[in-house]
Every structure is written in structure tokens, then in C-alpha cells.
C-alpha positions in Angstrom: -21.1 -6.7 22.0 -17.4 -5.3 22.3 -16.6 -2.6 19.5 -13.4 -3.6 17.4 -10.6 -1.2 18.3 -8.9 -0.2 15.0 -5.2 0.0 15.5 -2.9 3.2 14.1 -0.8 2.6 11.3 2.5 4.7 11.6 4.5 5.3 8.6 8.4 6.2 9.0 10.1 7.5 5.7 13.2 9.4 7.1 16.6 7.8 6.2 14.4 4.3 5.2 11.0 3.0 5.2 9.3 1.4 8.0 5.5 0.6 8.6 4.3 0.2 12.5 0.6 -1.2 13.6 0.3 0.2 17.2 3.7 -0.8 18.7 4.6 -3.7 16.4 6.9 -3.2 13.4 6.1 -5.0 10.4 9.0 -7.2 9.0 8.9 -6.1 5.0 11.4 -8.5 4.4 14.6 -7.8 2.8 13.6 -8.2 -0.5 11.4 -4.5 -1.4 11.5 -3.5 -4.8 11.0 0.8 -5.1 7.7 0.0 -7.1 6.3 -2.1 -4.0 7.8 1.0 -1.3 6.2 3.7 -3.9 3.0 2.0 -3.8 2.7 1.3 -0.3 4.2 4.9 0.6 1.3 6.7 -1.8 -2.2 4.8 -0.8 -1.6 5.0 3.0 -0.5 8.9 3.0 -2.9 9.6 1.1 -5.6 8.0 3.6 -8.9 7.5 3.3 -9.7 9.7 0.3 -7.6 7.3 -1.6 -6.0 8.1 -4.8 -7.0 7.6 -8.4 -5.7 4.8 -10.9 -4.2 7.7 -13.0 -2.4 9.3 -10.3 -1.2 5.9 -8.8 0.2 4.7 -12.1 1.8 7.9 -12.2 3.2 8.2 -9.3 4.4 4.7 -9.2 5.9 4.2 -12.9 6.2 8.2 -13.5 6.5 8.7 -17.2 8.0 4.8 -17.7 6.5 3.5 -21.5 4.4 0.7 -20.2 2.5 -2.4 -22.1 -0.5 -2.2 -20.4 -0.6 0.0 -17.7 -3.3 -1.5 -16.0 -1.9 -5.3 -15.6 0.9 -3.5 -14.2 -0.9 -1.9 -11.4 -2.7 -5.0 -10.7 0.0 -7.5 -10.7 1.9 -5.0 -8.2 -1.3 -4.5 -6.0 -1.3 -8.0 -5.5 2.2 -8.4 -4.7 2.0 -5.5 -2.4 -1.1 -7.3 -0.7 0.5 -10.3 -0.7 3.5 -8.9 1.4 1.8 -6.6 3.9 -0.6 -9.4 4.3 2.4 -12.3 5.1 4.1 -8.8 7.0 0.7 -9.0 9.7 -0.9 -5.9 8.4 -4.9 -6.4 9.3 -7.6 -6.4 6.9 -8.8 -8.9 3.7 -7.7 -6.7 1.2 -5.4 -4.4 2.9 -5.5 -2.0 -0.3 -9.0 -1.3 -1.2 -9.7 -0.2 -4.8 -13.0 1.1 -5.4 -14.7 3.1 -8.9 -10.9 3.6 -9.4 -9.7 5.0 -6.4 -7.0 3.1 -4.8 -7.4 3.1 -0.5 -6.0 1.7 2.6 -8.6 -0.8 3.8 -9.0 0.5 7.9 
């Protein structure tokens, strides 16, 4: 049985923002709200020890007087799935959240 070769996911930030798997640049569309960039930017530099659903909100809406915080968060981590998904990111969930700690799904 062949062993699935995982693929690197680069992340540019200088003077834009631009995500790469292997060789091929993801097309984000035109149309990237901050929160979506934010979001995206924090789970997959912070890697595989993920990020909790405190710090996330945080860092995503900062100190931003939310209705409910968590339907926030959830409505954008579907939109942000939705996008890296359509973009050709691999993976079923893309961003995995487990016991409340929010990590890229490799």
C-alpha cells in the first residue's frame, strides 16, 4: 500500500497574503474580508497545537462587543472552510476544532 504524501502548506504575509500547497497558489478570490485573512492567518501559524476558542475570538474580533461570540466564530469558520475548500486546499474539514482548540486539519 502507497503512503499518502502530505503536501507543505506555505504561508506569505509580507506586503499581502498568499497561501501555497507545494508549488500551487491557492486563488482566495478577490473578495477576503480581514476577519476570513485573520482567521486563516492564526490557526495555520499556530500549527498543530492549535489555538483555543478564547484566544481565536480574540484574536479575530479583538475587544469588538459581540452578540454571541460563539455563532460568530462558527458562522466565519464555515465561511473560511467554505473558501479554502472551493480555493483546492486538501482535507474534509480543513480547520479542525477539537475540545475547543481550533487546528489546521494536515
Amino acid at each position: 500500500m502507497e503512503a499518502k504524501k502530505k503536501s507543505r502548506i506555505y504561508v506569505e504575509m509580507l506586503g499581502g497574503f498568499s497561501l501555497y500547497i507545494g508549488d500551487k497558489q491557492l486563488d482566495l478570490g478577490n473578495n477576503n474580508k480581514a476577519n476570513f485573512l485573520k482567521l486563516t492567518e492564526i490557526v495555520l501559524l499556530r500549527g498543530l497545537g492549535g489555538i483555543s476558542k478564547r484566544d481565536l475570538i480574540d484574536g479575530i474580533f479583538g475587544h469588538k462587543s459581540l452578540l454571541d461570540e460563539n455563532n460568530s466564530l462558527n458562522n466565519l469558520l464555515h465561511q473560511a472552510r467554505t473558501q479554502l475548500k472551493k480555493a483546492g486546499m486538501p482535507g474534509k474539514k480543513i480547520i479542525d476544532g477539537k475540545r475547543g482548540i481550533y487546528a489546521p486539519e494536515y
